[in-house]
C-alpha positions as CSV (number, residue, x, y, z in Angstrom):
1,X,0.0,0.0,0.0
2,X,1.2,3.4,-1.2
3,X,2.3,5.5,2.2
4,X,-0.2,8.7,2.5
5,X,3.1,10.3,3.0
6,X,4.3,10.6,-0.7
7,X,0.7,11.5,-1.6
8,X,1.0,14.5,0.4
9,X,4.5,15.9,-0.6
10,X,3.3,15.4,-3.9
11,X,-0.2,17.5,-3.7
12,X,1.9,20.0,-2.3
13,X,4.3,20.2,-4.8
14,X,1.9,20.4,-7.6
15,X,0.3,23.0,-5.7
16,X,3.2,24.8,-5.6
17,X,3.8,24.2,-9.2
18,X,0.3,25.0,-10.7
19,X,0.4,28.6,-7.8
20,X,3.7,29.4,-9.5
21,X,2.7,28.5,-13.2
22,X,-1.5,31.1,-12.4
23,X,0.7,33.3,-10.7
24,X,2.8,34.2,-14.2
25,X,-0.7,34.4,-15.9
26,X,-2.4,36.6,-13.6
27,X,-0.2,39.0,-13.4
28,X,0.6,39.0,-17.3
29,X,-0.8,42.4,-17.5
30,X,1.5,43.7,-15.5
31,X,4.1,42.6,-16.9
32,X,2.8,43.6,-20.4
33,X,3.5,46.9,-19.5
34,X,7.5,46.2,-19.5
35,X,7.2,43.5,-22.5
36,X,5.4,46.9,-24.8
37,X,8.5,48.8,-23.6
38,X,10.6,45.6,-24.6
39,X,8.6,45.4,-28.2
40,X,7.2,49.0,-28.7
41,X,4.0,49.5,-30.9
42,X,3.4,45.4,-30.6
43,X,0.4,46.0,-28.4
44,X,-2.5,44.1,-30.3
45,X,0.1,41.1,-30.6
46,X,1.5,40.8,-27.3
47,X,-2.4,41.1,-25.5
48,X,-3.1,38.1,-28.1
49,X,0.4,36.1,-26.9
50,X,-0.9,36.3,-23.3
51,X,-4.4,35.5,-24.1
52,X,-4.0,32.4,-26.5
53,X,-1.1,30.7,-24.0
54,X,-3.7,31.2,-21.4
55,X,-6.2,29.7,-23.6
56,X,-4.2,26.8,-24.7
57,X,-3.6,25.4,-21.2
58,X,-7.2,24.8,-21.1
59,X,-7.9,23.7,-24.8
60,X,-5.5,21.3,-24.7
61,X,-6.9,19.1,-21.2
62,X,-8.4,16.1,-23.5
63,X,-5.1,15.9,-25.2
64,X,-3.5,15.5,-22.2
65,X,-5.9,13.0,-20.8
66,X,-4.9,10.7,-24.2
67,X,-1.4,11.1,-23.3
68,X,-1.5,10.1,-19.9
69,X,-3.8,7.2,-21.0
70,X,-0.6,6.5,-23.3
71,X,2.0,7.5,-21.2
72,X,1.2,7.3,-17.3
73,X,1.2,9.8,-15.3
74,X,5.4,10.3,-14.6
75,X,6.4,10.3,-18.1
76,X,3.4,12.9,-19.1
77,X,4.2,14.9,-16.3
78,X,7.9,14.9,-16.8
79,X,7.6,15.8,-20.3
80,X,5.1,18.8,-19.9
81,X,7.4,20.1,-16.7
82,X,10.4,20.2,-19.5
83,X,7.9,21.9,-21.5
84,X,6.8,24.2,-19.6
85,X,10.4,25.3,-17.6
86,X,12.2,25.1,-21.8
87,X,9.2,27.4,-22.7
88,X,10.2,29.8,-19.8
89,X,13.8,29.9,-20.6
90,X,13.9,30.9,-24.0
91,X,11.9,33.4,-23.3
92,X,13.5,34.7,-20.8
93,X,16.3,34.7,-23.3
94,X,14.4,36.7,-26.3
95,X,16.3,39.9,-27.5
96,X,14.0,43.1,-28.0
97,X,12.5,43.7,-31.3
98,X,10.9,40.5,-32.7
99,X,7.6,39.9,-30.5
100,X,7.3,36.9,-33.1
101,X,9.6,34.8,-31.2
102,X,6.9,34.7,-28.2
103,X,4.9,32.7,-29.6
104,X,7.1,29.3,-29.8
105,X,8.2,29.9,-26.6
106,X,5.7,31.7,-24.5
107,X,2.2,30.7,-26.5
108,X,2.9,26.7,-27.8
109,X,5.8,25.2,-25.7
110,X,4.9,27.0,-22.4
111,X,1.2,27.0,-22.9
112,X,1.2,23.4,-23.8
113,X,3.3,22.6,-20.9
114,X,1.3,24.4,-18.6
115,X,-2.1,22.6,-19.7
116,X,-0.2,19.1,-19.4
117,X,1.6,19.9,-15.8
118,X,-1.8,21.5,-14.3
119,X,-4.1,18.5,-15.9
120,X,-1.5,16.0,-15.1
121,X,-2.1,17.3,-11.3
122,X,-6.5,17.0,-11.8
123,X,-6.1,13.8,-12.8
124,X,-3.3,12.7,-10.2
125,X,-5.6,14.1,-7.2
126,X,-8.3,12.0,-8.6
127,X,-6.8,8.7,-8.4
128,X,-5.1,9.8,-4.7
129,X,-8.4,11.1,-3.6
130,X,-11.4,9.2,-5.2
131,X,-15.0,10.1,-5.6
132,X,-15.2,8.1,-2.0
133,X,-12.9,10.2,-0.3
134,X,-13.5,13.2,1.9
135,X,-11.0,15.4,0.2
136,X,-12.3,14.8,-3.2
137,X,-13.7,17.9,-4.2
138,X,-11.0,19.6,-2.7
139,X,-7.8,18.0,-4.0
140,X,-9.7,18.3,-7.5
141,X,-10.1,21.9,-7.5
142,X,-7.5,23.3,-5.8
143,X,-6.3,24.7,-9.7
144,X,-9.3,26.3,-9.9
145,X,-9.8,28.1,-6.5
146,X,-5.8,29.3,-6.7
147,X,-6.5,31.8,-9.8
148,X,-8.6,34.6,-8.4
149,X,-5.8,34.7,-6.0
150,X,-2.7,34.5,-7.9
151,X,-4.3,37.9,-10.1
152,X,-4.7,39.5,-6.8
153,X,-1.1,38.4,-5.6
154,X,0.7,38.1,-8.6
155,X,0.1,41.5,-10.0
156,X,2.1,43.5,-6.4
157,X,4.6,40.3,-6.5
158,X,5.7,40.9,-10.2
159,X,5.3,44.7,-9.3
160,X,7.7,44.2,-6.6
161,X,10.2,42.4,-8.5
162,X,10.0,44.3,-11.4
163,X,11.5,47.5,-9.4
164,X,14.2,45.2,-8.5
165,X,14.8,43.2,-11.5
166,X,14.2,43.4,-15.5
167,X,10.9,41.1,-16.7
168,X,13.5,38.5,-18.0
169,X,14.9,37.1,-14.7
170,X,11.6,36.8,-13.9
171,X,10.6,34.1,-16.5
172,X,14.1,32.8,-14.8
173,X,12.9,32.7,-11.2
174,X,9.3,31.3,-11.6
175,X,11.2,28.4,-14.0
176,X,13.3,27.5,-11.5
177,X,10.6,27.2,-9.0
178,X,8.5,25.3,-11.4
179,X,11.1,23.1,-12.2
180,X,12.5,22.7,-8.9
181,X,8.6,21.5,-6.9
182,X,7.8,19.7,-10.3
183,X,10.9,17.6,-10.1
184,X,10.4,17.0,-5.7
185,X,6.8,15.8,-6.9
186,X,8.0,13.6,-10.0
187,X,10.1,11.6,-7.7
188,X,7.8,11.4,-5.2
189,X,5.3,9.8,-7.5
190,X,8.1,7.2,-8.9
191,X,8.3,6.3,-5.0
192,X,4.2,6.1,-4.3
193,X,3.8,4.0,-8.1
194,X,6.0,1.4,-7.5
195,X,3.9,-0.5,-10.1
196,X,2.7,0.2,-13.7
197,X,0.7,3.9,-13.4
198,X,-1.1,2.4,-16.4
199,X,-3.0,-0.3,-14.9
200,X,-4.1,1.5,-11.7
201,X,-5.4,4.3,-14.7
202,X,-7.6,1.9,-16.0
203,X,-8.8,0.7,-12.9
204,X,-9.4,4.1,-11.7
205,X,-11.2,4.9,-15.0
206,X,-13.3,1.8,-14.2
207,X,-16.2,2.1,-11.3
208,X,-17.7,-1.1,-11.8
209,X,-15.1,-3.1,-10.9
210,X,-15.6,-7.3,-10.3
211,X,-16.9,-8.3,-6.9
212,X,-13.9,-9.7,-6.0
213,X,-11.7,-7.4,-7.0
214,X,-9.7,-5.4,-4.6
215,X,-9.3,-1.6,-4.9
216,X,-5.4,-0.7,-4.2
217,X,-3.2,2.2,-5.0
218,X,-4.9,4.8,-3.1
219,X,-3.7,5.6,0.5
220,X,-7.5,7.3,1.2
221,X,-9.6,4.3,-0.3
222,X,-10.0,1.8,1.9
223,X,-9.2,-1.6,0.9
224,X,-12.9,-3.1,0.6
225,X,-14.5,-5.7,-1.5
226,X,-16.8,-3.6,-3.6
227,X,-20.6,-4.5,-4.2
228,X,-21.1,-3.6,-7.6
229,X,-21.7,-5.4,-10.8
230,X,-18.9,-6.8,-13.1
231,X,-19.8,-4.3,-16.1
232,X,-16.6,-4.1,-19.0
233,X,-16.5,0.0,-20.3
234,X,-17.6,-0.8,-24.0
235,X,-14.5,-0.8,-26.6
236,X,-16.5,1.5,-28.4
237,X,-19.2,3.8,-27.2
238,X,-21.0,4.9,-30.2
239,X,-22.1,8.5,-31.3
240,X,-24.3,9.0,-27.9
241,X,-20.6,9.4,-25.7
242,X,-19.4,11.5,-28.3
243,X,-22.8,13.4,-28.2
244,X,-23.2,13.6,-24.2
245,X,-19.3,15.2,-25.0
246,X,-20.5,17.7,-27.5
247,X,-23.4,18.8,-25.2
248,X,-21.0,19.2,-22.0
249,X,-18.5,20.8,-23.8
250,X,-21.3,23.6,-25.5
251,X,-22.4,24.1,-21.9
252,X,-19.4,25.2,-20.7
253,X,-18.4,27.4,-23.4
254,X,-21.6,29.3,-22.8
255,X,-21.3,29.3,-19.4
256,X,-17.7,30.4,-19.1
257,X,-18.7,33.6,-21.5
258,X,-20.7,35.2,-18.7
259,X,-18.1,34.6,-16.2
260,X,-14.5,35.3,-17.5
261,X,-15.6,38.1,-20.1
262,X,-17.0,40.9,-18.0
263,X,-14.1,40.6,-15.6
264,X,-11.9,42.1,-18.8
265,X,-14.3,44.6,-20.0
266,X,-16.0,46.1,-17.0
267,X,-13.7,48.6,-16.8
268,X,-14.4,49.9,-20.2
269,X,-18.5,49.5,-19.4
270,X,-17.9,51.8,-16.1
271,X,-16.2,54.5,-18.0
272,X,-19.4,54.5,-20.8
273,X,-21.3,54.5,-18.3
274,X,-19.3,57.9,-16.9
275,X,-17.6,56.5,-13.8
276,X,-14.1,56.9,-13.8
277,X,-11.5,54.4,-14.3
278,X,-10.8,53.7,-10.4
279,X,-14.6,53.1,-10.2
280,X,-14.2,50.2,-12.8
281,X,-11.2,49.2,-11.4
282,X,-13.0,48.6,-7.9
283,X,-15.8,46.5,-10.0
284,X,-13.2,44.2,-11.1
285,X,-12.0,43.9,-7.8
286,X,-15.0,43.1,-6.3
287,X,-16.0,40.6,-8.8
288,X,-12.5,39.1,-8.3
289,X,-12.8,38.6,-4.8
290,X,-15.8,37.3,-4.5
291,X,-15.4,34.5,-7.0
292,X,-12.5,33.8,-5.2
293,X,-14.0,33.8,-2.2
294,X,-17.0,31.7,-3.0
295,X,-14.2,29.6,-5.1
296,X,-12.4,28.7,-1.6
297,X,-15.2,28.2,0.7
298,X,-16.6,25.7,-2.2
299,X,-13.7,24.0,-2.7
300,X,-13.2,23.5,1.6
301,X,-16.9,22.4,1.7
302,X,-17.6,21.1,-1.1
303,X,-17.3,17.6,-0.3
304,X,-20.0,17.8,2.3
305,X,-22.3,20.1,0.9
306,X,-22.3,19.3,-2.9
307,X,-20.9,16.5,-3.6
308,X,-23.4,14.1,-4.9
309,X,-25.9,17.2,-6.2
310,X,-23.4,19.3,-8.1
311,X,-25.3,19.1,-11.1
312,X,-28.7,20.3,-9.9
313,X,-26.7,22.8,-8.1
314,X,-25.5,24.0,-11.3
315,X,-28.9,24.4,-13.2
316,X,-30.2,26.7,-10.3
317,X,-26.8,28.8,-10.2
318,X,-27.1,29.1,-14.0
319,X,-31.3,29.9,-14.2
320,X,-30.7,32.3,-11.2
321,X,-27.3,33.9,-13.0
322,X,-29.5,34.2,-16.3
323,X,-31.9,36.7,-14.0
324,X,-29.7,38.4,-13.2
325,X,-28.0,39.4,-16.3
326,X,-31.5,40.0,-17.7
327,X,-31.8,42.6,-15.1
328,X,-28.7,44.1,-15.3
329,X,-29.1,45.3,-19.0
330,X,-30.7,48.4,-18.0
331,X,-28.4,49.1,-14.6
332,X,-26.2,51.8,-14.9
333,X,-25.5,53.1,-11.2
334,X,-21.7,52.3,-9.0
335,X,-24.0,50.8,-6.8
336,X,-25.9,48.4,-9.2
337,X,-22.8,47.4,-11.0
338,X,-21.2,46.4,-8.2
339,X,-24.1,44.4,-6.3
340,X,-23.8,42.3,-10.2
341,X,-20.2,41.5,-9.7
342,X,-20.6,40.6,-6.6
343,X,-23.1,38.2,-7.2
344,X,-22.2,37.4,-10.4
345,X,-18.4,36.4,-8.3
346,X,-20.5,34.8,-5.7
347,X,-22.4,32.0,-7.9
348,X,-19.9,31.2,-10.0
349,X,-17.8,29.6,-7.2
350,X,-19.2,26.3,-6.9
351,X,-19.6,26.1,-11.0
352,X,-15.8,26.4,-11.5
353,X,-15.0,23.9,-8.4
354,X,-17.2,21.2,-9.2
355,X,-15.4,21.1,-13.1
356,X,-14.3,17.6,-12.3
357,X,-16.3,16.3,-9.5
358,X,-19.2,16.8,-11.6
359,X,-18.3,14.7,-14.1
360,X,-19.2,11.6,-11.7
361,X,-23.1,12.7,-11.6
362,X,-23.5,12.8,-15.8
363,X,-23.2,9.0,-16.7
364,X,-22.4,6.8,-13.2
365,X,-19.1,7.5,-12.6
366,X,-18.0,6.4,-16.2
367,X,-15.6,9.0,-18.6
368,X,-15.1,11.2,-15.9
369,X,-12.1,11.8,-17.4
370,X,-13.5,12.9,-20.8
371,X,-16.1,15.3,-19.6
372,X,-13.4,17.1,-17.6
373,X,-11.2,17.6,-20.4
374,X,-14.1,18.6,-22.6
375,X,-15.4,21.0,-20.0
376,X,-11.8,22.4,-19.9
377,X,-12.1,22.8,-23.9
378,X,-15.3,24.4,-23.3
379,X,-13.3,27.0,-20.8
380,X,-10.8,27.7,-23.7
381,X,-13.0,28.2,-26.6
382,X,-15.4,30.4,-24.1
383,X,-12.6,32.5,-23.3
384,X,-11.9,33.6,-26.5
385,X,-15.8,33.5,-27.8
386,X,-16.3,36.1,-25.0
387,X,-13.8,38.4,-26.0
388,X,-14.5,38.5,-29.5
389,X,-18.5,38.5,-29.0
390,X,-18.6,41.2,-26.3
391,X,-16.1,43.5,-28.6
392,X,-18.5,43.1,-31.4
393,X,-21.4,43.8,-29.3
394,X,-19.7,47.3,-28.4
395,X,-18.3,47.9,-31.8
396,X,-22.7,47.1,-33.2
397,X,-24.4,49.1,-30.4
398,X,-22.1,51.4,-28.6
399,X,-22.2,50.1,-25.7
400,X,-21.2,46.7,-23.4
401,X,-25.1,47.0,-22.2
402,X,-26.2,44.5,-25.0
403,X,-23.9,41.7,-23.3
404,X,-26.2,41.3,-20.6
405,X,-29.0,39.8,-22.6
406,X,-26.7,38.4,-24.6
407,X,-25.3,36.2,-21.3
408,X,-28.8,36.0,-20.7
409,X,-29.7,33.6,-23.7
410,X,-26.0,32.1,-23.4
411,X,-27.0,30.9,-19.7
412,X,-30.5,29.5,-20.6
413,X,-28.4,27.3,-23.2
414,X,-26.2,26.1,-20.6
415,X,-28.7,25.4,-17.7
416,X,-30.9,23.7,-20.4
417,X,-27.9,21.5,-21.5
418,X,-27.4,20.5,-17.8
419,X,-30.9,19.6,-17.3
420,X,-30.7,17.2,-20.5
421,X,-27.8,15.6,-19.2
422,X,-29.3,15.4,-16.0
423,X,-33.1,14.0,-17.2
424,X,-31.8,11.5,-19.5
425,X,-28.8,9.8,-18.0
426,X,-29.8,6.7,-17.2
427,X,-31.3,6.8,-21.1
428,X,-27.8,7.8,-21.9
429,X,-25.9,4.3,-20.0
430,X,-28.5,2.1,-21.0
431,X,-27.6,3.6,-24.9
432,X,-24.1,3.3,-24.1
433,X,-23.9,0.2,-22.5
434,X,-26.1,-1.9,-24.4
């Protein structure tokens, strides 16, 4: 039996690695302000650098999930860590003058590394700390509650080092950390999988396992002789997986447009609207907070409060966020603006830490692993949706106040997609399994 003790260097490793790895995105617009004195009148190309590597490390969760699958969890983690720390490094090594040379660097090999290392760690705290365990929902999340945090932490840290330092020791530094907790937890993992990663995978990826089968490899899991039918996961689904996928993966592009996109242009809507910039500034702020408040109390009570009902939990969220945005088209006061962020912070909370937990309530436990790397796709291609969509929206009417209705409809979609996973999932296993 693997010793809890590994398990636990390694969580907080990969902690450390993933804070390290948010930090150097949340605070990337500060340190655009030194890369636009580095690459002058490369504005429009550097915002779309930072965005895109941001992107990718969500787009590219399912291909990380197939490499694993391939791979195991050491040599996939390995190999995006090298990533990751090369991306870093070269550019931290880029000369002024050609912002081109970001992008093989900073957008593919660190942005690729970044999605593998920080869905490497999801799917390594859900084999430690199964659905049973008591720490599920918070070992699975803790990537998503440390963001909101690392833009309010990051920004002063890099702000602080910048006075002291130029931006490319900086890319140095955070490599070497990265590299340095990502190689403590690598070998800490070849201690606690003293046996091939690949099988204990596919037993993981397996809930129906025989009657007289033995669950091993996690130190939380209890060796027990489970009551539960021998089923075999089919060789090949058929078109309903792949369409249970598509829906879970439109849901969360919808419902990641209301979320992540006013956080970047509510700044803009407050000066329309005729408050001044600090005014926006202090929306932001208090939408930031309070998602990342809601974010942490979620992910330290989740297990006992929503585990098992996430789903349901997330049709109400989404219904009641849908109201609100309806409303809010026609708000224009400090006041009114900033009781929508707050709220808007506030429900989104549980939504973003129940990404992979949730995944257990759509088909019995099965392809947990594939809906959170869709969902995670969905994330990506919402982020850069919303961006585009609410520009046009402003660019067509003047104004950001058309996004509210628009989040409106986008919600509806979303909660409705939820509730048709949610009404016909037993139609969906039967159709899968048959």
């Amino acid at each position: 039996m693997p010793s809890a003790k590994y398990s636990w260097i390694i969580m907080g490793c990969l902690t450390l690695n993933a804070f390290s790895i948010l930090i150097l995105y949340g605070s990337y617009g500060r340190m655009l302000v030194e890369l636009n004195k580095a690459f002058p009148k490369q504005e429009n190309m550097l915002a779309f650098i930072g965005s895109s590597s941001n992107a990718l490390h969500f787009m590219l969760a399912y291909l990380t999930y197939r490499t694993v699958r391939i791979l195991g969890f050491h040599m996939t983690f390995l190999i995006s860590l090298i990533t990751a720390v090369l991306g870093l490094l070269l550019t931290g090594s880029l000369q002024s003058g050609n912002v081109y040379n970001m992008i093989p660097s900073y957008v593919l090999l660190f942005g690729m590394g970044s999605s593998f290392t920080i869905a490497a760690q999801v799917y390594l705290s859900a084999f430690l700390f199964p659905i049973e365990s008591k720490h599920h929902i918070l070992m699975t999340s803790v990537g998503n509650t440390l963001f909101p945090f690392c833009v309010i932490i990051g920004n002063p840290l890099v702000n602080l080092m910048l006075e002291k330092m130029n931006w490319k020791n900086i890319f140095f530094i955070f490599a070497i950390i990265i590299l340095t907790t990502g190689l403590v937890a690598f070998y800490c993992m070849h201690k606690l999988m003293s046996y091939d990663i690949t099988v204990l995978w596919i037993e993981s990826d397996n809930p129906k396992t025989s009657t007289s089968e033995k669950v091993h490899g996690s130190p939380f899991q209890e060796e027990k002789e489970l009551n539960r039918c021998i089923i075999q996961k089919p060789e090949n689904p058929g078109n309903i997986l792949y369409g249970v996928l598509l829906i879970w993966s439109i849901s969360w592009t919808f419902k990641y447009i209301p979320t992540y996109a006013p956080m970047v242009y509510m700044i803009q809507h407050a000066t329309n609207l005729g408050m001044s910039t600090n005014e926006g500034l202090t929306l932001t702020t208090i939408l930031g907070i309070a998602e990342g408040a809601s974010r942490l109390v979620s992910t330290i009570f989740g297990d006992r409060l929503i585990k098992g009902r996430i789903l349901s939990i997330y049709i109400l969220i989404l219904l009641t966020m849908a109201i609100i945005n309806l409303l809010a088209g026609s708000w224009t006061s400090y006041w009114s603006l900033a009781i929508y962020c707050a709220l808007t912070g506030i429900l989104s909370g549980p939504v973003v830490v129940g990404t992979y937990a949730v995944g257990d309530e759509i088909l019995g436990g099965w392809y947990v692993k594939e809906l959170y790397s869709v969902a995670k796709l969905g994330n990506g291609v919402g982020m850069i949706l919303g961006l585009v969509s609410y520009s046009l929206i402003n660019s067509y009417f003047g104004s950001f106040k058309g996004t509210f209705y628009f989040n409106s409809i986008l919600l509806l979609v979303s909660s409705s997609c939820c509730a048709i996973l949610k009404i016909f999932k037993h139609t969906f296993v039967q159709a899968i399994f048959k």
